[in-house]
C-alpha positions in Angstrom: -148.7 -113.6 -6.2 -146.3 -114.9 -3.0 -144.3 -111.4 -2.5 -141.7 -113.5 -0.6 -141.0 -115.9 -3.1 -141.0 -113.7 -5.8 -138.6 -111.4 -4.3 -136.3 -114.4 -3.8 -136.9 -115.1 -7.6 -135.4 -111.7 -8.1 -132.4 -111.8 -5.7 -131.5 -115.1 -7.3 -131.5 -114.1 -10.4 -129.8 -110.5 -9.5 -127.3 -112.6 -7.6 -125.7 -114.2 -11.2 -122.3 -113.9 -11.4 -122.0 -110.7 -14.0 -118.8 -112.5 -15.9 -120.6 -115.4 -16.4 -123.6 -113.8 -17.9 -121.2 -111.9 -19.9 -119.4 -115.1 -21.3 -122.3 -117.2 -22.3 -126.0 -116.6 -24.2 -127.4 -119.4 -21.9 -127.0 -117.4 -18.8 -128.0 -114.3 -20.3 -131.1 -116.3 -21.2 -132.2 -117.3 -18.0 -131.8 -114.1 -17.0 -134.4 -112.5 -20.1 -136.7 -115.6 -19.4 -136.9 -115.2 -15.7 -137.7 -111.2 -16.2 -140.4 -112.1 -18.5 -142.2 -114.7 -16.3 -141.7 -112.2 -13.2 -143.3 -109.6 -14.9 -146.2 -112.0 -16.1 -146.6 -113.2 -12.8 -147.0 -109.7 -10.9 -148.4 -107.4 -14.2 -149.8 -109.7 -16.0 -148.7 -111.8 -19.1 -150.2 -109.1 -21.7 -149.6 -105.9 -19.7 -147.8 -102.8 -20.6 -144.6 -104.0 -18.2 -144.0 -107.3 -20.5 -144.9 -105.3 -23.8 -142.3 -102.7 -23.3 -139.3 -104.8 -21.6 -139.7 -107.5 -25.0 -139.8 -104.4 -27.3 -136.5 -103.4 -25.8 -134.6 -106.7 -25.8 -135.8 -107.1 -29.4 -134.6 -103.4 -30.5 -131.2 -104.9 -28.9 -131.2 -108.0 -31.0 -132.0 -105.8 -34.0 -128.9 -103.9 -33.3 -125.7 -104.4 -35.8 -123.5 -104.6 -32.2 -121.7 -107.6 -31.8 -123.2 -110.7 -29.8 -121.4 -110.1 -26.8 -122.2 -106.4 -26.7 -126.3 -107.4 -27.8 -126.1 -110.2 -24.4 -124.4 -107.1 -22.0 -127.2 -104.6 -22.7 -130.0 -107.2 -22.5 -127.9 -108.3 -19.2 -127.9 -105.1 -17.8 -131.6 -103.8 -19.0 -132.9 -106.8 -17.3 -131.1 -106.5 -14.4 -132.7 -102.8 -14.2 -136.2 -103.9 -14.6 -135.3 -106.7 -11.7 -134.1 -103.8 -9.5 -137.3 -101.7 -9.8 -139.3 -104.2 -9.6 -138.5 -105.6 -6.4 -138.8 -102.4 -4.9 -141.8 -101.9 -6.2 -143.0 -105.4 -4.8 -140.9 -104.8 -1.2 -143.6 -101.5 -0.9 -146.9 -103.7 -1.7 -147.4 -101.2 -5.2 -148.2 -103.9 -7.0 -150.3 -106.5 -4.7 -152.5 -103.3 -3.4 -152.9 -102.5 -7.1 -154.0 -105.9 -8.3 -156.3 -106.3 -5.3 -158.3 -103.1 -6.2 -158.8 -104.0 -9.8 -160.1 -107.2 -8.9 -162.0 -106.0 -6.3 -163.7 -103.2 -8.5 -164.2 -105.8 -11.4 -165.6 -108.5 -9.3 -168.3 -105.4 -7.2 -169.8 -104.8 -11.2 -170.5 -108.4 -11.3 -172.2 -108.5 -8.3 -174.5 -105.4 -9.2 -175.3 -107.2 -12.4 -176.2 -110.1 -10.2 -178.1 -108.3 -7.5 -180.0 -106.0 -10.6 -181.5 -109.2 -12.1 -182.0 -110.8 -9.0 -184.7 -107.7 -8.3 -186.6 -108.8 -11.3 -188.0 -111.1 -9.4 -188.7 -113.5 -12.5 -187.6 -117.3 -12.8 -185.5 -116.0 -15.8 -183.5 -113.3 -13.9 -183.4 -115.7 -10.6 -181.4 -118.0 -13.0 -179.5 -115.3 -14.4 -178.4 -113.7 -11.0 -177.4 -117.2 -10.0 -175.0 -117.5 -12.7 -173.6 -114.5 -12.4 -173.3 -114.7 -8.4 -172.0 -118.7 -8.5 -169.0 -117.1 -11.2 -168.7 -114.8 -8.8 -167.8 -116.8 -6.1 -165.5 -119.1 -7.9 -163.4 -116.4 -9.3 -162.9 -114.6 -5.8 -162.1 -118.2 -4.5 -159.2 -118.5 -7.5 -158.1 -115.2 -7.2 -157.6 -115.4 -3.3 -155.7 -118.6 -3.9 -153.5 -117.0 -6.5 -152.9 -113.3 -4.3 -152.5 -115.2 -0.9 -151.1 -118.8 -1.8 -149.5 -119.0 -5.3 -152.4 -120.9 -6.6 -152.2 -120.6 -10.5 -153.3 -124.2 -11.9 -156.8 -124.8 -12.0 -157.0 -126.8 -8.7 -160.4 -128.1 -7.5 -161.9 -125.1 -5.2 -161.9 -127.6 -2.6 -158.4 -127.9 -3.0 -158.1 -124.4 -2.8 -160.3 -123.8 0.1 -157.7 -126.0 2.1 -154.7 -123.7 1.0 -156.6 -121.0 2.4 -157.6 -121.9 5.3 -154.0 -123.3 6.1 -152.4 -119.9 5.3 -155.2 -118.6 7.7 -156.9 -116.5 5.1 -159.9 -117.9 5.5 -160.7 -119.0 9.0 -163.6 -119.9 11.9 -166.9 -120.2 11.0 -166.1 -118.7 7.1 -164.7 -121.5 6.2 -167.8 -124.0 6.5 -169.6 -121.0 4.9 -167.7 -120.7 1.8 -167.9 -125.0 1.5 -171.0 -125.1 2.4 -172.2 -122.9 -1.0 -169.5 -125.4 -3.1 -173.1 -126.9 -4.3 -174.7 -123.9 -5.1 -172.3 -123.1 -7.7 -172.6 -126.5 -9.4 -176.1 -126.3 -9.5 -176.0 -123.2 -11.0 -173.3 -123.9 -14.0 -175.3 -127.0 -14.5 -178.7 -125.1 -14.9 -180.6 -127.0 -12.3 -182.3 -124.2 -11.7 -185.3 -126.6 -9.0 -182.4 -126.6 -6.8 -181.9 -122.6 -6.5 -184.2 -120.3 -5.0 -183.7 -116.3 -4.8 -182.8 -116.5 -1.1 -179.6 -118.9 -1.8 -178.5 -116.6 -4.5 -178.6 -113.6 -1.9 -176.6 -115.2 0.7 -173.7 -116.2 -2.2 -173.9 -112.4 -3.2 -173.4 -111.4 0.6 -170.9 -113.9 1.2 -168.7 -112.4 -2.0 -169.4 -108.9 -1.0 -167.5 -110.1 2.3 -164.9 -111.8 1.0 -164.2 -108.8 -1.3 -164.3 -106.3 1.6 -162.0 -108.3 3.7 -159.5 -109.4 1.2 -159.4 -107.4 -2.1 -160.3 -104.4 -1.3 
C-alpha cells in the first residue's frame, strides 16, 4: 500500500462537493465504490473493515426513507469511515500492522522449511526447497505491494527493478535476491539435481533478512 497515494485517494474523494453528492446517485456512488476499494486495499478485501461498512450501507438501502435521505446517510457514513481512516493511515496503524502479520506468517514458513531441511533426507531437502523458494517469492510480492503499489502479478524481475528504484532494496542485496531468481524455478519445477541443502539455506537466510529489515 502507497500511504501517500492513498491518502490523496481519500482527500479527493472527501473533497466532493457535498450538494452535488446530495443531488445525484452517481456521485454518491463513487463515493460508496471508492470507500470499498480503500478499505480493500489497506484491510483487506474480506476483512472485518469492508464487512461492517457494506452491512451498513445495505441496512441504509433497506430503509423505507426516501432516495435522497438513503444517498445522504450513505454520503455521510462514508465520508466518516474516509475521515478515520486517513488518520489512521497518516499514523502508520495500518502499514505497521500489515507488516507484522506478514512478517509473523512468513517466520512459520520458514521454520517449517528449516524443520524439514534438518531431516537431512532427499525427501525433506525437496520439501524445504519448496517451502523456502514460496517463501521468497511471496516476500518479494509482498515488498512490492507495501513499498511500490505492486498488486498485478508482475514478473519478480519486474518487481525487483521497482524496488531497487524506490531504494528498498539496494547494494550488494540486490544481485543477491536475482541471483536466487533460479533457485526458485528449479524448485517449483521439481528439478530437484539442481538443488542441494546448502542453496536452500542461503534462500532461508536471505528471507529471514529481508523479513527483519522490512516487515518486521
Amino acid at each position: 500500500m502507497d500511504e501517500e497515494k492513498t491518502i490523496a485517494r481519500i482527500d479527493e474523494l472527501l473533497g466532493m462537493p457535498s450538494a452535488k453528492m446530495q443531488e445525484t446517485s452517481t456521485a454518491a456512488g463513487e463515493l460508496y465504490h471508492g470507500t470499498v476499494t480503500l478499505l480493500g486495499r489497506t484491510h483487506g478485501e474480506n476483512s472485518h473493515q469492508v464487512k461492517t461498512f457494506n452491512e451498513a450501507v445495505a441496512t441504509f438501502r433497506k430503509s423505507k426513507e426516501s432516495f435522497w435521505a438513503i444517498s445522504l446517510e450513505t454520503i455521510q457514513y462514508s465520508r466518516g469511515v474516509l475521515a478515520s481512516l486517513k488518520g489512521e493511515v497518516e499514523q502508520g496503524l495500518i502499514g505497521n500492522l500489515r507488516r507484522e502479520v506478514t512478517g509473523e506468517v512468513l517466520a512459520d514458513l520458514l521454520d517449517l522449511a528449516k524443520a524439514a531441511l534438518h531431516q537431512g533426507t532427499d525427501g525433506s531437502k525437496n520439501v524445504a526447497a519448496v517451502l523456502a523458494a514460496a517463501a521468497f517469492e511471496d516476500t518479494l510480492r509482498r515488498l512490492g505491494a507495501l513499498y511500490c503499489d505492486i498488486h498485478a502479478r508482475e514478473s519478480l524481475p519486474d518487481i525487483l527493478v521497482r524496488l531497487k528504484t524506490a531504494d528498498i532494496l539496494k547494494g550488494s542485496q540486490i544481485g543477491v535476491v536475482q541471483s536466487h531468481f533460479q533457485f526458485r524455478n528449479d524448485a517449483m519445477h521439481a528439478d530437484w539435481d539442481k538443488i542441494d541443502t546448502v542453496a536452500v539455506g542461503t534462500v532461508i537466510g536471505l528471507v529471514q533478512e529481508l523479513l527483519l529489515k522490512h516487515l518486521s
